[in-house]
N, C-alpha and C positions, 0 to 999 in steps of 0.2 A: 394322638397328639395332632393339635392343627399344625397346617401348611405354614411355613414360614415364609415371611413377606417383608424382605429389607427396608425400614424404611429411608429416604432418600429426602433429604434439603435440597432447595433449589439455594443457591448463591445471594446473598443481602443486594442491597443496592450498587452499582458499579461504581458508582460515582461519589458517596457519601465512605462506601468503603475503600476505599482506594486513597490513601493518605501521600502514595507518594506521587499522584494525582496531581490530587489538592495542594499540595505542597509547591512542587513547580509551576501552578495555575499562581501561585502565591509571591513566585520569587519573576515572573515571565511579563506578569499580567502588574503587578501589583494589587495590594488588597483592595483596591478600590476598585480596578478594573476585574479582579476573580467576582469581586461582590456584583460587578453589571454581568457576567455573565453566568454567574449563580443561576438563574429563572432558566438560561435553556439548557445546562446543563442537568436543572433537577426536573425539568418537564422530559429530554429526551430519556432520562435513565426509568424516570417512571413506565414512559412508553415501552424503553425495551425489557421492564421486568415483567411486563403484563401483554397488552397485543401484540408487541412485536417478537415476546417470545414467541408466541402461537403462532403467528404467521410465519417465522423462520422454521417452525416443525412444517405447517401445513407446504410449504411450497418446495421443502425439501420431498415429501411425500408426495406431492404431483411436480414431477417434471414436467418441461415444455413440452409441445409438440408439434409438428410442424405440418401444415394444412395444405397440400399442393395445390388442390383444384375448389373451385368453388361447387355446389350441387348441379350447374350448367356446365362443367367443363372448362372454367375460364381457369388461366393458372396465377392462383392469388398469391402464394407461399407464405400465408399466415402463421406465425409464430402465436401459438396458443400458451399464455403464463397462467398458473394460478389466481387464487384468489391471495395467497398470502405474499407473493409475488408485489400483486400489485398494490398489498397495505405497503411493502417495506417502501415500495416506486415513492406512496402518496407521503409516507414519512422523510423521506429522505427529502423532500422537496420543505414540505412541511416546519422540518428542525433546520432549513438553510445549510445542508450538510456540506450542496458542492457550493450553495450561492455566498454564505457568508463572507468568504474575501474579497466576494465583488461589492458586497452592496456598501452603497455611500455611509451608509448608518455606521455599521461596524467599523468601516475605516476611518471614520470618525470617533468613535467610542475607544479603538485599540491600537490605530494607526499598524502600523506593521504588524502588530503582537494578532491582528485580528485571525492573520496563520497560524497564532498557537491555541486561538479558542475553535477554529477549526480541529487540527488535530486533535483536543478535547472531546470534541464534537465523534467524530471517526472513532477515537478509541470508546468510548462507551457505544457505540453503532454497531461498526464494522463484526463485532464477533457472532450474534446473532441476526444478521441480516441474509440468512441462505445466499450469501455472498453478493447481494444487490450492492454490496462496497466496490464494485469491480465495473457496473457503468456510473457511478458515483467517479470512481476514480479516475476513466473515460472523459467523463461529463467537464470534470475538474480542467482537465488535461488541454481537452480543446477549447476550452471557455480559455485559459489563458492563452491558446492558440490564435486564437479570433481576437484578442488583446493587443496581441503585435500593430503595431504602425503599419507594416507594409500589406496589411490586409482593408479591400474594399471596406470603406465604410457602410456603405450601404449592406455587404452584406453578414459584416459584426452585427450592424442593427437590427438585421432580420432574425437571427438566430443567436447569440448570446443570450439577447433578455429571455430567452425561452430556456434555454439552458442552464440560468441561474436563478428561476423565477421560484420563489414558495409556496405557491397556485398550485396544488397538485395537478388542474387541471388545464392546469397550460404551461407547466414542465413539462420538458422533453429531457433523454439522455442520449447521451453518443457512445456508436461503437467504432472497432478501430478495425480498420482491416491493412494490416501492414502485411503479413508472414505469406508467406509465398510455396508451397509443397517441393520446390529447388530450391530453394535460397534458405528458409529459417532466418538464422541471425544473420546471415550475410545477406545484408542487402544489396550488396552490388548485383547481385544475381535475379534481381526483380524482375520479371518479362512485363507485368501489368503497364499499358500504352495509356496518354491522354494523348489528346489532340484537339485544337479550338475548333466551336463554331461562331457562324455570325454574330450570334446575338453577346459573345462576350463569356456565355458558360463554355465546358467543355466537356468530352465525352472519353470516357475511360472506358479501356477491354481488356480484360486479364482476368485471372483465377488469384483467388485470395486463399488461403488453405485452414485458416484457424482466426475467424472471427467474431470475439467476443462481443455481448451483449449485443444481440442480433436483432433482437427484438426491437430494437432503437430507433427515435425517427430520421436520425442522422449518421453518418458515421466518417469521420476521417479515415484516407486510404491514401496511398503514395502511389504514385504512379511515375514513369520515365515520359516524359512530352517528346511528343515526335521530332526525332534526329537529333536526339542527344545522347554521346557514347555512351557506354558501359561503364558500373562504375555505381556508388554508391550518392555522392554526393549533387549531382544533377538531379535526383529522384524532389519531389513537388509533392506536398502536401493536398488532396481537395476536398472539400466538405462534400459528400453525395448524401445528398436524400432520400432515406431507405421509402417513402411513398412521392406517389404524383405531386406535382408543384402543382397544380391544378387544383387538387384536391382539398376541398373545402374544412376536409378535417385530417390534413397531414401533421402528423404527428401529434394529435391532441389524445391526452389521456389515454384509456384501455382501446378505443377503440379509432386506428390510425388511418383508415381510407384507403386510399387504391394504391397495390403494388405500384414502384415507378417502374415505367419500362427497360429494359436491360439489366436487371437483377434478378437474379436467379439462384436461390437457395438450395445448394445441389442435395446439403442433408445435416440435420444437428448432428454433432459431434455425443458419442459416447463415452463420457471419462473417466477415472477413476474418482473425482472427487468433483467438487461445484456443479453438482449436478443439476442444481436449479437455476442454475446459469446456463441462459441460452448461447453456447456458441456455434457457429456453424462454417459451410465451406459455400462459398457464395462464389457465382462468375458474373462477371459484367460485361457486358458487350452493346458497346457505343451507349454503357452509362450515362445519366446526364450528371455534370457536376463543376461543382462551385472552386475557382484558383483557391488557395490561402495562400495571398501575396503570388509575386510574379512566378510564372513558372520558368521564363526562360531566365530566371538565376538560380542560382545552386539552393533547392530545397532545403536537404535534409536538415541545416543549423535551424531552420526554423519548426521541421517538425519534432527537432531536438526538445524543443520548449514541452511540449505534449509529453515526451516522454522523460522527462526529470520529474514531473509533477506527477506522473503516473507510479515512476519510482519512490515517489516517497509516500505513496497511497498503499504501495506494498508492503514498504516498510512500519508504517502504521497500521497497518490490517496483521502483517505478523505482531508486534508486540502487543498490540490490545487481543488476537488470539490467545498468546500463551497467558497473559494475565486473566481473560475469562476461564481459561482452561484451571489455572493455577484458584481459581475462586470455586470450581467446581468439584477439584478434587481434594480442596481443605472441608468443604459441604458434607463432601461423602465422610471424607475420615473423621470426620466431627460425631458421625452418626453410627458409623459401620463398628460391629464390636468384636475381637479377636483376642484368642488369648486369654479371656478372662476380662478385657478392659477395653477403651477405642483405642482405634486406628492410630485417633490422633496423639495419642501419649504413646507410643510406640517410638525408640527415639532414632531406630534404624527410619522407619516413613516420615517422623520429622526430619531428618536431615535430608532427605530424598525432595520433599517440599522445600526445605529451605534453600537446597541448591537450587531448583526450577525457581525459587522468588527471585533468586541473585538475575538469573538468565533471565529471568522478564523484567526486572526492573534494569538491567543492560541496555538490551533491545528497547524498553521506551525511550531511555538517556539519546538512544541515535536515533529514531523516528523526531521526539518530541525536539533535537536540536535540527536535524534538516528542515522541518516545519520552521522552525523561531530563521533559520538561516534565508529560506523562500522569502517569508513576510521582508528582511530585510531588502533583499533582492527587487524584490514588486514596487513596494511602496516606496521606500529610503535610495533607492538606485546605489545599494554599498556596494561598491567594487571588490570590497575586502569581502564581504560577505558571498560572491557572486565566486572569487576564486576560490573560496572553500567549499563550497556548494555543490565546484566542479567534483570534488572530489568527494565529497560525502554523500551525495546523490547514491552514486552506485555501490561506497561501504556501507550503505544504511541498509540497501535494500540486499544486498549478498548477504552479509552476517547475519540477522536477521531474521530473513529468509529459514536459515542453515537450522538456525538456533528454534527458532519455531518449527520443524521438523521433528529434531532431536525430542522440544519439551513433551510436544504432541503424541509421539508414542509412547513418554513417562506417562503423560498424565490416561493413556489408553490403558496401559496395564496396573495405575495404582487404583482403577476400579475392579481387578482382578477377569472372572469370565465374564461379567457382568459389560467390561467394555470394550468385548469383543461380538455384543449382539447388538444387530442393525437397530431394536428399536427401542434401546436405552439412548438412542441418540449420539453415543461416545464415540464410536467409530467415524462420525463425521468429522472429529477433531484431526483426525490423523490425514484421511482421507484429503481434506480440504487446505491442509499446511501445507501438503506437497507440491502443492501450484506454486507456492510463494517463491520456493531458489530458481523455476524454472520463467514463469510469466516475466516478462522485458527486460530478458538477458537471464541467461544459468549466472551459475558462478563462476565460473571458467571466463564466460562470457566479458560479464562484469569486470574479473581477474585481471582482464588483458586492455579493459577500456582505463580501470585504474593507474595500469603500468604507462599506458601511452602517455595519460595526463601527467605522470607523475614528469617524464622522459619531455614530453613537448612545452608543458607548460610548468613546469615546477612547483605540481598542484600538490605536493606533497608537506609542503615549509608550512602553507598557513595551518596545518594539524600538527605539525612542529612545536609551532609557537604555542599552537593551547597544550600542549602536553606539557612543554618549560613553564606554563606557567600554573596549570594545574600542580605543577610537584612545586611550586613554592608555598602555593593552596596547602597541599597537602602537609608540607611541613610544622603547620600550625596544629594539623589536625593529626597526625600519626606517624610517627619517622619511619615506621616501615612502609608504610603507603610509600611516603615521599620516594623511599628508596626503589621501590618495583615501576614507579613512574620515569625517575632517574636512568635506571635500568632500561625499560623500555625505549625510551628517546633515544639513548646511546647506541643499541642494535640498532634501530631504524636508519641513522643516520649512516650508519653503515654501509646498511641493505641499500638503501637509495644510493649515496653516493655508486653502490657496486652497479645497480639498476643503470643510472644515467655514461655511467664509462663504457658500459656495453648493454645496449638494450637487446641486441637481438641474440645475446651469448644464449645458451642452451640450458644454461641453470638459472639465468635470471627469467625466459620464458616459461619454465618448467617448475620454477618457483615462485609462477604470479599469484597462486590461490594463497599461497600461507604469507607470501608478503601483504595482501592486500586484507585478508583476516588481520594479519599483525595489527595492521595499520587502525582498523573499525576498532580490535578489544582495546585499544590504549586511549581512540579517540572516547569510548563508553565511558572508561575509568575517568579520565579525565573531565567531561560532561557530569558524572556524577558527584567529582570533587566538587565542581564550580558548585551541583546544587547543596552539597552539607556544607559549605560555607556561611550559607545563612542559618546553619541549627537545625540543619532537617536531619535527625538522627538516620531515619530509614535509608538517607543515601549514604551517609556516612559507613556507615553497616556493610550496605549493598557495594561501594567501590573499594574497601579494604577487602571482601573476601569475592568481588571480583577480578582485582588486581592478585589475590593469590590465586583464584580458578584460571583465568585467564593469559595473565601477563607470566607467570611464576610458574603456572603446570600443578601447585600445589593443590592435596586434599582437605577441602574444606566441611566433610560433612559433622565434625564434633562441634565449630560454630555455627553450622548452616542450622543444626538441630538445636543449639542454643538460642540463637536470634528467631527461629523461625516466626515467632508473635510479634517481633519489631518489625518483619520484614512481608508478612501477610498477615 
């Protein structure tokens, strides 16, 4: 008897398949505005079911690697990427992945909403891009950094348009070097020094301990300006240029010119996952580099800006993860035959599926509204939108995060032994979710920035008010929804008022990760109501039997196996 040989589907189109997508592209966008950005959503989906598959294998297959000396002895510390590496760099420029919200065009064409054809954008990208989403996300970050008023014009003008350019060949990305090997998240603990010179830059010394996309011609770094206390929020943003200002080809394309002097690439980092992501521990000593905005005022609110937009790059690389993932493993079970019959009529693995659709169509409901919430913020200056922002920034990216872990080693093990070997490619699923709760802020982290906001600024009322008014949504649509939303509003309000009487009590500290979870599953449900108001059945689906997984604790697997074809 021959060798038996599984055969295996690769996943339909992202974009054309993905209804509940299309749907919110429908209700965000309006049909007029999904029909202008139809063409780049159906050109990047194409790209990433064909070369940009290939290149996320090949560049997972060759990691970076890092080149000290040149064949004379000079010390260059070239960051050596792939070849598929550098298809994902020329795409991402390409499809206007980070540029879209900048260019005049699109802000023309979507005005604010031009943040939710981004997001579009990222979710069909982000899952096969050997994690090139991550100086994408960078890129993003500081480009609205260099946005700020209080930064140089002249040197926004030097370095934005490069930053946002579609030229493959004259895009650049940025990396971040913030994390410190004493401090982590606390930043107050930074030792990294600047201090001015004549000519108006400045020169930074210190040790960075964990920074991403290294390979980059640029990268934002925080530093303390000399004789300014201890302490987090005196800490200064500054643009350092990872090659020579001199250099006639800094930062262009694959090939970036002379190391700048005072950077020093001590060694790539080893990870467990994003392995084709170059990040590394770098020191700097009398760096040359560029203020963002004054340095003798209090940094960090400004380098704030970089990391909300970072955070919600996270939180859309997690839920377009688990929806590639969730497209991968209905492929298999579509094909694989057990039992006597497939996978997929098996109605223990349908419901197994239908819970991970619920969980990924959750986690898009809070990516795709932080994103619609940004655009308001940039463009519209909505105050209402900017104080809920405060707050969903870091629910989006915590739960999320959490939930794309979790789906990630469902969808490892509903390929059996098959997606526990390195070169089915599956185990990168797992592998590479685990960045997501820890990259710019754990949970815990996040946990306790939610509570502050909640406690200082009463950042908690404006996801209040869409909860009361999603269960009036709801009413129309399901009275037991309505009731679990009702439900939920009335504990919260609780919890918070307990949170604001005593912040610093030992149960309300001790109780910041499941209050602030509370807080993301109800905002989900709710975002989901708002979308089956317009008739989109799939949300409708998705927020009744996520308001029972979520809000209620209830098991859903006898509907999750029923709906599963409404809901993938």
């Amino acid at each position: 008897m021959g060798r038996y040989v599984q055969p295996v589907t690769a996943p339909g189109d992202p974009y054309t398949e993905d209804r509940l997508l299309r749907s919110w592209l429908d209700r965000q966008l309006g049909l007029a505005g999904h029909a202008a950005a139809k063409g780049r959503l159906t050109a990047l989906a194409a790209d990433v079911t064909g070369p940009l598959r290939a290149a996320h294998a090949d560049a997972e297959a060759h990691p970076p690697t890092l080149v000290r000396y040149d064949p004379w002895g000079a010390r260059i510390d070239r960051i050596d990427t792939s070849a598929g590496w550098q298809t994902q760099r020329a795409a991402a420029a390409r499809h206007a992945v980070v540029a879209l919200p900048y260019l005049a065009q699109a802000r023309g064409e979507w005005g604010a909403a031009a943040r939710v054809v981004q997001h579009a954008l990222l979710h069909l990208y982000g899952p096969e891009s050997a994690t090139f989403s991550c100086p994408v996300a960078m890129s993003d970050g500081a480009a609205a950094l260099l946005n700020r008023p209080e930064v140089d014009p002249a040197v926004r003008d030097a370095w934005l348009p490069r930053l946002t350019s579609t030229d493959p060949a004259h895009a650049i990305t940025s990396g971040q070097w913030m994390t410190e090997s004493q401090g982590g998240s606390d930043l107050a603990r930074s030792s990294t020094t600047g201090r001015p010179a004549s000519d108006g830059s400045w020169r930074l010394t210190g040790e960075k301990w964990f920074c991403s996309a290294a390979d980059s011609a640029m990268a934002v770094a925080l530093a303390r300006p000399d004789g300014k206390v201890r302490g987090s929020r005196v800490l200064a943003p500054f643009l350092v240029p990872r090659y020579a200002v001199d250099s006639p080809l800094a930062g262009v394309g694959a090939d970036p010119g002379y190391p700048a002097p005072g950077v020093t690439v001590h060694r790539l980092k080893d990870k467990l996952g994003t392995r084709a992501l170059p990040t590394a521990e770098i020191g700097l000593h009398n760096a040359y580099a560029l203020p963002l905005g004054d340095p003798e005022q209090p940094g960090l609110t400004r380098a704030m800006t970089l990391v909300v937009v970072t955070r919600l790059h996270n939180a859309a690389a997690a839920a377009g993860g688990m929806r590639r993932g969730l497209a991968y493993a209905r492929a298999y079970a579509d094909t694989r035959q057990v039992a006597g019959g497939l996978l997929a009529t098996s109605p223990l693995h349908r419901a197994t599926l239908g819970t991970l659709a619920v969980d990924a169509a959750g986690a898009f409901a809070l990516a795709g509204h932080a994103f619609f919430l940004l655009g308001r913020v940039e463009v519209g200056s909505d105050p209402a939108a900017a104080a809920e922002l405060r707050i969903v920034a870091p629910l989006a990216k915590l739960a999320t995060g959490r939930l794309a872990v979790a789906s990630a080693a469902e969808y490892v093990e509903s390929f059996g032994g098959a997606g526990y070997v390195e070169d089915t490619g599956v185990p990168r699923l797992l592998r590479d979710a685990q960045v997501l709760p820890i990259w710019e802020g754990t949970t815990n982290v996040l946990a306790l920035d939610v509570l502050r906001a909640t406690v200082r600024e009463d950042a908690a009322l404006p996801l209040l008010r869409r909860l009361d008014l999603a269960t009036d949504i709801a009413r129309r649509l399901n009275p037991a929804l309505a009731d679990a939303l009702a439900t939920s509003a009335r504990r919260l309000r609780t919890t918070v008022a307990e949170v604001t009487a005593d912040p610093d009590a030992v149960a309300v500290v001790a109780g910041a990760r499941g209050f602030a979870l509370r807080l993301a599953y109800a905002l989900a449900a709710a975002v989901l109501v708002e979308q089956a108001a317009g008739g989109d059945e799939l949300a409708e689906v998705a927020a009744r039997l996520w308001a029972r997984r979520w809000l209620r604790g209830e098991e859903i697997a006898a509907d999750a196996h029923h709906y599963l074809d409404v809901l993938c």
